[in-house]
LOZA-472248 format. One record per residue: residue in three letters; x, y, z of N, C-alpha, C in turn; residue number from 0; chain. Coordinates in Angstrom, 2 decimals, always signed. Each point is the difference from the previous one (the first is absolute). Layout:
BEGIN
 seza     nc1     nc2     nc3    cac1    cac2    cac3     cc1     cc2     cc3 marpa vovex
  ALA       X       Y       Z       X       Y       Z       X       Y       Z   NUM     A
...
# end
This chain:
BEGIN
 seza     nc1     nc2     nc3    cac1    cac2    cac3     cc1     cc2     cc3 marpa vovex
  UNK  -16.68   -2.75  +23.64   -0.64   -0.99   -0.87   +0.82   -1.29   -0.03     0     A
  UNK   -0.74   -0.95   -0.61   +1.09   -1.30   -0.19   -0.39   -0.73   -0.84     1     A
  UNK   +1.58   -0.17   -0.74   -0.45   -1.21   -1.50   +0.09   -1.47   +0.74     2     A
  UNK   -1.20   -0.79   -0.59   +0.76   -1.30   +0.34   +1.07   -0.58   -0.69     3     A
  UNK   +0.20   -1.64   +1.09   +1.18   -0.12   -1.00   -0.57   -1.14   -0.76     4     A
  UNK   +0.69   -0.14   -1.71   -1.02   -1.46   -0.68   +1.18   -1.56   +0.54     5     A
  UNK   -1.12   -0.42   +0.04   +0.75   -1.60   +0.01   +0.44   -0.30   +1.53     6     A
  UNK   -0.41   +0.95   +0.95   +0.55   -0.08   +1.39   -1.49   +0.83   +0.59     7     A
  UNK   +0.76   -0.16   +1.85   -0.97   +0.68   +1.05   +0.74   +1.55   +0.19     8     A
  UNK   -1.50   +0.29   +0.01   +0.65   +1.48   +0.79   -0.11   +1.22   -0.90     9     A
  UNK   +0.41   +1.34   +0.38   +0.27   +0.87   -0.58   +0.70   +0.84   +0.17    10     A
  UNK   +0.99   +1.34   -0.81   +0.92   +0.69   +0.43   -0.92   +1.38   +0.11    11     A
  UNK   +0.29   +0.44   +0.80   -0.64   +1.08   +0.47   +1.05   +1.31   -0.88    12     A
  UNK   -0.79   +1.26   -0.24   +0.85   +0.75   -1.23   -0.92   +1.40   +0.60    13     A
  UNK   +0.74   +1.04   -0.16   -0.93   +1.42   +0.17   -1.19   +0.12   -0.98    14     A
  UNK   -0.91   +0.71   +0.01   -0.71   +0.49   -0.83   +0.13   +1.29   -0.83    15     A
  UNK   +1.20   +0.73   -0.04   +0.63   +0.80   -0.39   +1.10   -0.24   -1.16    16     A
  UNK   +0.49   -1.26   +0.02   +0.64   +0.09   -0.48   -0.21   -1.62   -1.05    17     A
  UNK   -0.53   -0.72   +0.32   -1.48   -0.45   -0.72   -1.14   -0.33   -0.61    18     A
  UNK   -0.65   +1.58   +0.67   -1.19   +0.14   -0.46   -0.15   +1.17   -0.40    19     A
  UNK   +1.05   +0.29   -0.64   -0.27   +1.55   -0.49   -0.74   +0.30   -1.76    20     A
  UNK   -0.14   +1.04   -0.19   -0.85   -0.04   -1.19   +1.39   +0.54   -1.00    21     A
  UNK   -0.68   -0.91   -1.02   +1.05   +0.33   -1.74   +0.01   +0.93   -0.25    22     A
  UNK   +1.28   +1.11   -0.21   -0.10   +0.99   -0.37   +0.70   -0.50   -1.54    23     A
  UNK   -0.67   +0.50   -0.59   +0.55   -0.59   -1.70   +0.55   +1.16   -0.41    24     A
  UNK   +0.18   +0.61   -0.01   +1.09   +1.53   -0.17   +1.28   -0.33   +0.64    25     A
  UNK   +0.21   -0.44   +1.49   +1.44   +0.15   +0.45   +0.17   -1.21   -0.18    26     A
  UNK   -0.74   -1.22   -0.91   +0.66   -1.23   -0.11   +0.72   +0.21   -1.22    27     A
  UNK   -0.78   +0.64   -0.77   +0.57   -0.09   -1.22   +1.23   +1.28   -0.55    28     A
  UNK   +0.05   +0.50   +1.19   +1.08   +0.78   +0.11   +1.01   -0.64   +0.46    29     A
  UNK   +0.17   -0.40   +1.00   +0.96   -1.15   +0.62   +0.42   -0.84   -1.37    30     A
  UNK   -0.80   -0.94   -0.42   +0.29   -0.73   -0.52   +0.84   +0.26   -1.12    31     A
  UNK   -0.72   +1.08   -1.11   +0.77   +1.09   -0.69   +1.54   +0.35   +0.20    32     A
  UNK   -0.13   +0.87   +0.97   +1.28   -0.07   +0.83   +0.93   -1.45   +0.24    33     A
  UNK   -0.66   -1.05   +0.31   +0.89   -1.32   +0.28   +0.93   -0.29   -1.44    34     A
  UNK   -0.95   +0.35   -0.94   +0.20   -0.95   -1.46   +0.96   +1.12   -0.59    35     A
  UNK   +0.10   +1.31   +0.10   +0.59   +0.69   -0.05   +1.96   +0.01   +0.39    36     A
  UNK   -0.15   -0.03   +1.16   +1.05   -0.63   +0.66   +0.52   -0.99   -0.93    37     A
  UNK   -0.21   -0.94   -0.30   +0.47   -1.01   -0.99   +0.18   +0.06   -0.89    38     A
  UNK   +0.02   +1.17   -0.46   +0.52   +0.82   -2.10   +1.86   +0.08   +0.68    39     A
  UNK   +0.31   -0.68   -0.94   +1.11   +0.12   -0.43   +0.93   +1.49   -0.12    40     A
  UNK   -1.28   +0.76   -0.79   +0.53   +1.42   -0.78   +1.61   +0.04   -0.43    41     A
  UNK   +0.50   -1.14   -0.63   +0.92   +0.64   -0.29   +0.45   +0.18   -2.25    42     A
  UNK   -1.13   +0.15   -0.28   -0.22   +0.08   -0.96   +0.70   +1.36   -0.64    43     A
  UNK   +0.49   -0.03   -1.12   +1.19   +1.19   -1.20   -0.49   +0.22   -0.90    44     A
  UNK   -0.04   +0.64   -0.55   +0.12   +0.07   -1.40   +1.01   +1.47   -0.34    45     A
  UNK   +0.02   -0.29   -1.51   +0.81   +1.30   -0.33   -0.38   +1.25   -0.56    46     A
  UNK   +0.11   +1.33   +0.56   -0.65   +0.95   -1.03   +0.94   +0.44   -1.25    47     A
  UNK   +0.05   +1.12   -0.01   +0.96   +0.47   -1.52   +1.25   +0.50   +1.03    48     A
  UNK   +0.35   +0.19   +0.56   +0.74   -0.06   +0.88   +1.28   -1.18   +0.10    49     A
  UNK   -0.57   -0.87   +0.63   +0.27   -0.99   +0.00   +0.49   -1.31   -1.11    50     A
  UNK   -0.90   +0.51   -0.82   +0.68   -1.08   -1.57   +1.10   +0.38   -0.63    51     A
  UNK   +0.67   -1.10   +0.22   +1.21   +0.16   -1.13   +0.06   +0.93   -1.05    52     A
  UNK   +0.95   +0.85   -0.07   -0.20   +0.58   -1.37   -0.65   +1.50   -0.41    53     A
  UNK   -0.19   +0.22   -1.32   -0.95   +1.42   +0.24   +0.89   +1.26   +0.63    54     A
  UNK   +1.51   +0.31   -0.02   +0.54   +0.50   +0.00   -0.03   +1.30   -0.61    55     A
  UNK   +0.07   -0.22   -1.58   +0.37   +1.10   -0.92   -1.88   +0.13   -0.79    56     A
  UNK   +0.53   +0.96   -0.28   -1.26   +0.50   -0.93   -0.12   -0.34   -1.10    57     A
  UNK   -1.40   -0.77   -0.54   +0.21   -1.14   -0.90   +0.35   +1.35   -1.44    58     A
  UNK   -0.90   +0.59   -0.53   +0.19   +1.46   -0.93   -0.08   +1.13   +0.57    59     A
  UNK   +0.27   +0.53   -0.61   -0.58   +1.46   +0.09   -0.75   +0.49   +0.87    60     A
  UNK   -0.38   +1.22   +0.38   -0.83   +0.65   +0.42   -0.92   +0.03   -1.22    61     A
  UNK   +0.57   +1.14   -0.87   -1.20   +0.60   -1.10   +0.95   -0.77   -1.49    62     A
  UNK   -1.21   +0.60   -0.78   +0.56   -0.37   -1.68   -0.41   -1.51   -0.50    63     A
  UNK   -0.16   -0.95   +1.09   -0.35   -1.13   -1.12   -1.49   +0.04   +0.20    64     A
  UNK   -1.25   +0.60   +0.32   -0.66   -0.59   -0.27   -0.95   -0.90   +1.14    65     A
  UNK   +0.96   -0.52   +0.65   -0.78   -1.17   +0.71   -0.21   +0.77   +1.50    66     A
  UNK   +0.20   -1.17   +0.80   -0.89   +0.99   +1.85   +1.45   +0.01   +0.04    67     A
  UNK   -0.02   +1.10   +1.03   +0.90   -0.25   +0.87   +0.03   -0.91   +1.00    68     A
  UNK   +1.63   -0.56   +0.10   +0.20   -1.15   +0.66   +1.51   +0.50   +0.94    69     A
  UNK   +0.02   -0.03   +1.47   +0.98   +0.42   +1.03   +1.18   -1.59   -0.01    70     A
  UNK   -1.03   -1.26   +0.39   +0.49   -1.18   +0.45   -0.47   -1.24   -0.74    71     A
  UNK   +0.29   -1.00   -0.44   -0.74   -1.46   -0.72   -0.30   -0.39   +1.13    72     A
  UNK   -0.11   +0.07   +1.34   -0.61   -0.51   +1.09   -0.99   +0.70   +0.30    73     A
  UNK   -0.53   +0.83   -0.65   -1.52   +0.75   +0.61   -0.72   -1.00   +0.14    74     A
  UNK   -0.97   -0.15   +1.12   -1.19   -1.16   +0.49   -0.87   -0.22   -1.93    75     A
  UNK   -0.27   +1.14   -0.59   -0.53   -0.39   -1.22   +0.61   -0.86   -1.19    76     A
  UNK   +1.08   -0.16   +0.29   +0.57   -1.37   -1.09   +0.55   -1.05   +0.48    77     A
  UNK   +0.02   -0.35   -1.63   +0.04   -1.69   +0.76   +1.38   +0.00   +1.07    78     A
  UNK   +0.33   -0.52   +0.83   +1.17   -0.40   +0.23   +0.29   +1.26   +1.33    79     A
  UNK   -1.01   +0.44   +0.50   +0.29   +0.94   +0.50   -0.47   -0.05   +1.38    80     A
  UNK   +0.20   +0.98   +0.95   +0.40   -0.33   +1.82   -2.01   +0.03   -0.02    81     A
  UNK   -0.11   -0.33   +0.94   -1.61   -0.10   +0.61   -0.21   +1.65   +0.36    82     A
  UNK   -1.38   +0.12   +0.07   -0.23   +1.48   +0.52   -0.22   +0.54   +1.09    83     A
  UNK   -0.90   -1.05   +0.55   +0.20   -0.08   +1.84   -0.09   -1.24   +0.38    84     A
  UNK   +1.81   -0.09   -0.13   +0.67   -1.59   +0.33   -0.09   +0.00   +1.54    85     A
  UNK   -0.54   -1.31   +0.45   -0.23   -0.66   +1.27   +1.49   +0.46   +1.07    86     A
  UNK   -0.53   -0.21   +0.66   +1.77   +0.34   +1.17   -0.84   -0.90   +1.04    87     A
  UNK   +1.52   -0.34   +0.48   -0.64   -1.07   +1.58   -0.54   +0.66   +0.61    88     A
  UNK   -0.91   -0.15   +1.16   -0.56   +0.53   +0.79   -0.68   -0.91   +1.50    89     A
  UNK   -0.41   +0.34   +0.63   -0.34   -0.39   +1.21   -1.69   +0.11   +0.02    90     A
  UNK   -0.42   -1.03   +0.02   -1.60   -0.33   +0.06   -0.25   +0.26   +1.36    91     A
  UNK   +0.32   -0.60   +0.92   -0.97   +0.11   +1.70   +0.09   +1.00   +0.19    92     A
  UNK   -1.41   -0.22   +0.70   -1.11   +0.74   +0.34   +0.05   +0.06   +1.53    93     A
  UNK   -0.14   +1.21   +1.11   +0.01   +0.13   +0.93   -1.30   -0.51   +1.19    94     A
  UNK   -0.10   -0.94   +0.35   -1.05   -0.47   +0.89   +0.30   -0.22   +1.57    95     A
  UNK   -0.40   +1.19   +0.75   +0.05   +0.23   +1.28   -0.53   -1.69   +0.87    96     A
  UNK   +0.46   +0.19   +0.75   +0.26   -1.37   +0.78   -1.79   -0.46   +0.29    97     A
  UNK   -0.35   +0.99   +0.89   -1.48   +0.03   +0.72   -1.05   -0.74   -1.46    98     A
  UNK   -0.05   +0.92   -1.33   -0.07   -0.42   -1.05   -0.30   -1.26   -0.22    99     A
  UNK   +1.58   -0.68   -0.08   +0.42   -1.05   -0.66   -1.22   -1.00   +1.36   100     A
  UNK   +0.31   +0.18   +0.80   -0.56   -0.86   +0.88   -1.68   -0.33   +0.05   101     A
  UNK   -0.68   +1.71   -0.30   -1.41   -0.06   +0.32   -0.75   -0.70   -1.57   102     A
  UNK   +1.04   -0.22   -1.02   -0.41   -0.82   -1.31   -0.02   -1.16   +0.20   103     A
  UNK   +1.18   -0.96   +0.87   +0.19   -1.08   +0.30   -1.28   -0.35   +1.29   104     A
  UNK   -0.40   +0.84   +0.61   -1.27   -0.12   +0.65   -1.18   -0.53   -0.70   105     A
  UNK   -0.15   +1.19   -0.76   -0.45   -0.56   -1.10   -0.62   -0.93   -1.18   106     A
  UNK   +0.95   -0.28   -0.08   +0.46   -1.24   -0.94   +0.04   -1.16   +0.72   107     A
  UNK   -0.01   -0.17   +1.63   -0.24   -1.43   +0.52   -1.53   -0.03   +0.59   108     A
  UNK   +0.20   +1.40   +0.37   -1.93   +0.00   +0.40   -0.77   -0.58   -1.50   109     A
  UNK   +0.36   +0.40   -0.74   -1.07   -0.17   -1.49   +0.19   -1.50   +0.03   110     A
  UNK   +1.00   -1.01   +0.08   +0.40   -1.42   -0.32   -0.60   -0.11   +1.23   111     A
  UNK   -0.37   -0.13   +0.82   -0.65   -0.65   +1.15   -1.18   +0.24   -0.41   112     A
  UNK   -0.74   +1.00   -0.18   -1.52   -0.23   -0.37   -0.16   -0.64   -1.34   113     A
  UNK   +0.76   +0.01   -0.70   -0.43   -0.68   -1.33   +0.56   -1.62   -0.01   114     A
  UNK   +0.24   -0.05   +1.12   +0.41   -1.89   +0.71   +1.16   +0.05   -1.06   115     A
  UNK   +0.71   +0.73   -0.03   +1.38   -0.77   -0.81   +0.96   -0.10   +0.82   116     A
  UNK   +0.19   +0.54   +1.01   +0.91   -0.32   +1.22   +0.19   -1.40   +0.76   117     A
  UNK   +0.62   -1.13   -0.37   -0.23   -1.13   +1.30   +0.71   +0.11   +0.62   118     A
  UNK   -0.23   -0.52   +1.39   +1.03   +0.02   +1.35   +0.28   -1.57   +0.18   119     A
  UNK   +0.91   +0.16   +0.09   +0.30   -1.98   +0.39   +1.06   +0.35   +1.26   120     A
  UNK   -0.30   -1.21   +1.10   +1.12   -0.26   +0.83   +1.60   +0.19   -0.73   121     A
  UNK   +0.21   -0.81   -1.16   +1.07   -0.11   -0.22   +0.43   -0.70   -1.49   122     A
  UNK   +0.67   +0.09   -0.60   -0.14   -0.68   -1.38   +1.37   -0.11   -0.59   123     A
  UNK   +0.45   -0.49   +1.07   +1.98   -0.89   -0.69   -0.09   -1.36   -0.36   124     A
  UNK   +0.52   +0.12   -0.53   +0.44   -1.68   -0.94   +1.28   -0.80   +0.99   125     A
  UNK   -0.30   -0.92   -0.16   +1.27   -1.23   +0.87   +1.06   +0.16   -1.29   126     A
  UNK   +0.09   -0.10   -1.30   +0.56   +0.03   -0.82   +0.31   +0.66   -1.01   127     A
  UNK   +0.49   +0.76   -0.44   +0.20   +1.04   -1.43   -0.72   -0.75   -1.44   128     A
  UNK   -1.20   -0.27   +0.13   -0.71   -0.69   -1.35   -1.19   +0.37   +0.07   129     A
  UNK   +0.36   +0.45   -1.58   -1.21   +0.93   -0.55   -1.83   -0.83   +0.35   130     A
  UNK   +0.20   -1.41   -0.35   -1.32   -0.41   +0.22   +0.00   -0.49   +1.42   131     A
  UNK   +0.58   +0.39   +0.92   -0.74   +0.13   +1.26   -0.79   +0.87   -0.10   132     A
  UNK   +0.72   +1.56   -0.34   -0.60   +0.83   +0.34   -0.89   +0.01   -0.94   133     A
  UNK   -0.53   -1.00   -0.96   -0.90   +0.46   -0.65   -1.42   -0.68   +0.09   134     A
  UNK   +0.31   -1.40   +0.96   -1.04   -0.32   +0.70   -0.49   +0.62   +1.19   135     A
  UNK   +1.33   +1.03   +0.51   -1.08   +0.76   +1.31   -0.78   +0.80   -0.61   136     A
  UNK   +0.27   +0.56   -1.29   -1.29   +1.29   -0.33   -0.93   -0.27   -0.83   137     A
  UNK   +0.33   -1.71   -0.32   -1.22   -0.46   -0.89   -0.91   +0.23   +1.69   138     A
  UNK   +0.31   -0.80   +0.56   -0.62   -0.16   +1.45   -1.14   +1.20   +0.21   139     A
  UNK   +0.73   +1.40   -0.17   -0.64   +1.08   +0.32   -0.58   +0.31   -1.22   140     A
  UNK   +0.21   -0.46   -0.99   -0.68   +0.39   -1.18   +0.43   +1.11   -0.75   141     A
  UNK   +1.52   +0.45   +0.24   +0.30   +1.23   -0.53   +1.20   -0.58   -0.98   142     A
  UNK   +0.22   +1.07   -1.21   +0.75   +0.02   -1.04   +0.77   +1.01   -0.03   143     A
  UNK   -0.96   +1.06   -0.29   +1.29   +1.45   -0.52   -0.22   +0.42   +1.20   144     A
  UNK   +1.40   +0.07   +0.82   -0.09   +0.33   +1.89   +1.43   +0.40   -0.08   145     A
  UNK   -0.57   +1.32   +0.64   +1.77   +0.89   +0.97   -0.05   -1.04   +1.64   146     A
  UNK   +1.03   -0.65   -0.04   +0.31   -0.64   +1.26   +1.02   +1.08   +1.45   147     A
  UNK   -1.04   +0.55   +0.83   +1.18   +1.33   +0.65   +0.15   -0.88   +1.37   148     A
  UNK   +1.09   -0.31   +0.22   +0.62   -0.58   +1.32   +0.44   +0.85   +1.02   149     A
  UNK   +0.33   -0.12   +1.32   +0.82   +1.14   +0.74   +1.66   +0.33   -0.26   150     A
  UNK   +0.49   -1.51   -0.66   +1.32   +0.40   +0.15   +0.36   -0.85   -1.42   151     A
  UNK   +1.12   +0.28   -0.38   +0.50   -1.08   -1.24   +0.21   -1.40   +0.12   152     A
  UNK   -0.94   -0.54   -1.04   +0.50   -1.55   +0.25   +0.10   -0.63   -1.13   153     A
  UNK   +1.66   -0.04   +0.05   +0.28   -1.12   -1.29   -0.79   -1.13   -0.55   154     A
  UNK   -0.19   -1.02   +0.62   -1.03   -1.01   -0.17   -1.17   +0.45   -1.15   155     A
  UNK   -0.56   +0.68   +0.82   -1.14   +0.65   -0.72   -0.16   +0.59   -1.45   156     A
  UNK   +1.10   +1.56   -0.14   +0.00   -0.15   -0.97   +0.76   -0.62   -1.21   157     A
  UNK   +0.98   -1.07   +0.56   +0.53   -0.99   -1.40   -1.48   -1.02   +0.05   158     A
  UNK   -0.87   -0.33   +0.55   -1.27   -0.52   -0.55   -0.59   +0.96   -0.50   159     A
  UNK   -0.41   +0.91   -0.38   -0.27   +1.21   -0.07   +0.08   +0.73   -1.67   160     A
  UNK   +1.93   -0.41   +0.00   +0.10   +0.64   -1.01   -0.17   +0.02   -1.49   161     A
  UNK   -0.26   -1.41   -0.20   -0.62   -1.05   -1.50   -1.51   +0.57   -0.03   162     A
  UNK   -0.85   +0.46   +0.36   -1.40   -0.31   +0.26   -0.01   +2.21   -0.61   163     A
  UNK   -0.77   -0.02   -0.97   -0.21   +1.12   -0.64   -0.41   +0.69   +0.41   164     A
  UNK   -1.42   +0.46   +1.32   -0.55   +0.38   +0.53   -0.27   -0.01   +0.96   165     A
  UNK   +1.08   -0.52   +0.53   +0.00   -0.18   +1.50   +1.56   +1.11   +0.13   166     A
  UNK   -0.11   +0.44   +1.06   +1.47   +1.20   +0.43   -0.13   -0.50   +1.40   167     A
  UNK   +0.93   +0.32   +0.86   +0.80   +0.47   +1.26   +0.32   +1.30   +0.52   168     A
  UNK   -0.26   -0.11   +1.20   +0.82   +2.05   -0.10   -0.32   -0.44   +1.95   169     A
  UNK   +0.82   +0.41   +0.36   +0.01   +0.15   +1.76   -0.37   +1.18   -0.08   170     A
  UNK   -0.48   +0.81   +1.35   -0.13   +1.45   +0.59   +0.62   +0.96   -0.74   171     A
  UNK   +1.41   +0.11   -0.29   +0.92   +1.10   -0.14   -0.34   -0.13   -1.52   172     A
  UNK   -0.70   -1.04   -0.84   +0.14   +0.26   -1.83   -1.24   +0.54   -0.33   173     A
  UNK   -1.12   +0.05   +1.44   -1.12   -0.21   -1.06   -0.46   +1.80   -0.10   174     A
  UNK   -0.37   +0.25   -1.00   -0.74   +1.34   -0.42   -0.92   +0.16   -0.38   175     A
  UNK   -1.01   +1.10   -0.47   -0.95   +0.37   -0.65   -0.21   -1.08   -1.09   176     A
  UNK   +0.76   +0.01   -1.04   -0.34   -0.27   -1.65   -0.09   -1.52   +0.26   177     A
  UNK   +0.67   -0.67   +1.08   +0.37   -1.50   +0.10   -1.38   -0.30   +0.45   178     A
  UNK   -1.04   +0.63   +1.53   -0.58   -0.29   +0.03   -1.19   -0.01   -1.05   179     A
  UNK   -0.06   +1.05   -0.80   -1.29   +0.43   -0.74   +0.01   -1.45   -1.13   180     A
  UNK   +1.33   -0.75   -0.44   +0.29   -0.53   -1.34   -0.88   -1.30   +0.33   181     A
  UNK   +0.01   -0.58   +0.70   -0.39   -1.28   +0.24   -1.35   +0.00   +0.32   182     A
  UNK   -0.52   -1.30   -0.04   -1.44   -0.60   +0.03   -0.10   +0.00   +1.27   183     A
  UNK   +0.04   -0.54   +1.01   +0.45   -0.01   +1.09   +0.92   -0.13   +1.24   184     A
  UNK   +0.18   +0.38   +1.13   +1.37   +0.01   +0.64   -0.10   -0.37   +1.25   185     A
  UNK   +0.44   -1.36   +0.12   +0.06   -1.29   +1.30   +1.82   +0.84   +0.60   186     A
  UNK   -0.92   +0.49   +1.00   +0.63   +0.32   +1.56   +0.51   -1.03   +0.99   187     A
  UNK   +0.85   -0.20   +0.37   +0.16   -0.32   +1.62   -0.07   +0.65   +1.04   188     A
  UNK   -0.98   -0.47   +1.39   -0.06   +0.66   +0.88   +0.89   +1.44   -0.06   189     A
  UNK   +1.41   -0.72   +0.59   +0.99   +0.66   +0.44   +0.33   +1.21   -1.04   190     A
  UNK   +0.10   -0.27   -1.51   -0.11   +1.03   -0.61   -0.91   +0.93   -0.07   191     A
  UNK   -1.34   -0.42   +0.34   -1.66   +1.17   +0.10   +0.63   +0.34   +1.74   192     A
  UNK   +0.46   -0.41   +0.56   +0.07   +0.52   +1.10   +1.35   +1.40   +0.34   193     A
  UNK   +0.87   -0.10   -0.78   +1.24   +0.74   -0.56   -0.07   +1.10   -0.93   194     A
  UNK   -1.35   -0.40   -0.61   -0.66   +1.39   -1.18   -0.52   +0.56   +0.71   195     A
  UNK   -0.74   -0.41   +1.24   -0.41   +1.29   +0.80   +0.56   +0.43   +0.70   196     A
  UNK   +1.43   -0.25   +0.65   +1.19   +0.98   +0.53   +0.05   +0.49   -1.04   197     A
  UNK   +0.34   -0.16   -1.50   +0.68   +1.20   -0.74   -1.11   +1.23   -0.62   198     A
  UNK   -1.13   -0.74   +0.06   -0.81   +1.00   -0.31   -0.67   +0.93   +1.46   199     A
  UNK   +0.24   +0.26   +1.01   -0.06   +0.41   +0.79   +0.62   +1.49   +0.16   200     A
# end
């Protein structure tokens, strides 16, 4: 198959496999799940009765006064006392087999190509690191909230780039699932639509 390219001649020629494949909304949203996952911190504490200061000795008695029995002043039931099932760090990610990860990102660019949110442009660098260059090239194209994916890193680009709220950067090696799904639409360069289909291959 082949997208054209906007604002130029020609077109990049792309598999139909990898493309034009159909949305599976189960392993996207597993992936994605999984992506956002990855990004928990988990290193969250708290304290149980264990753990709190204190609560050593036995506040009374066993028997004779009357009241409950009480072992510790840190039981989870009073004030001042350890949690009952206090948090412990832990490890969020989620295991997503490679083949997986890839046939979502299929996916997820097949779906942006039929729903025209994908543009392809020859090329889209700035002569200068300023934000309103780059903000007359996408008035140009008419786009606002746009993932900009290049083949390789380019400074230039994103210090114009980085003032502008809804506009992002990401070369080949940053971009993922959740990055593509977030945005309104996502202006390609050739060379980068041509580099997503080596990796999705």
């Amino acid at each position: 198959m082949k997208i054209a390219i906007t604002g130029g001649k020609g077109s990049v020629e792309v598999s139909e496999n990898n493309f034009g494949a159909d949305f599976n909304e189960a392993l996207v949203h597993q992936v994605v799940t999984a992506h956002r996952a990855g990004g928990r911190a988990g290193t969250k504490r708290q304290k149980n009765r264990s753990d709190a200061r204190g609560g050593g000795a036995k506040p009374w008695r066993q028997k004779g006064t009357g009241r409950a029995r009480v072992g510790t002043i840190r039981s989870p039931i009073w004030v001042g006392g350890g949690r009952a099932f206090a948090a412990r760090p832990r490890d969020y990610t989620q295991k997503v087999n490679r083949k997986m990860y890839r046939a979502a990102m299929r996916s997820i660019v097949s779906e942006l190509i039929r729903q025209d949110r994908m543009i392809v442009v020859d090329s889209i660098a700035v002569e200068q690191p300023k934000t309103k260059e780059l903000v007359a090239k996408l008035q140009e194209l008419k786009l606002d909230h746009v993932l900009i994916v290049v083949d390789d890193y380019d400074e230039k680009l994103c210090l114009a780039a980085r003032n502008l709220p809804w506009v992002d950067v990401l070369d080949l090696r940053e971009i993922n699932p959740v990055s593509l799904i977030r945005y309104e639409k996502i202006l390609a360069t050739k060379a980068a639509v041509e580099k997503l289909e080596e990796r999705l291959s």
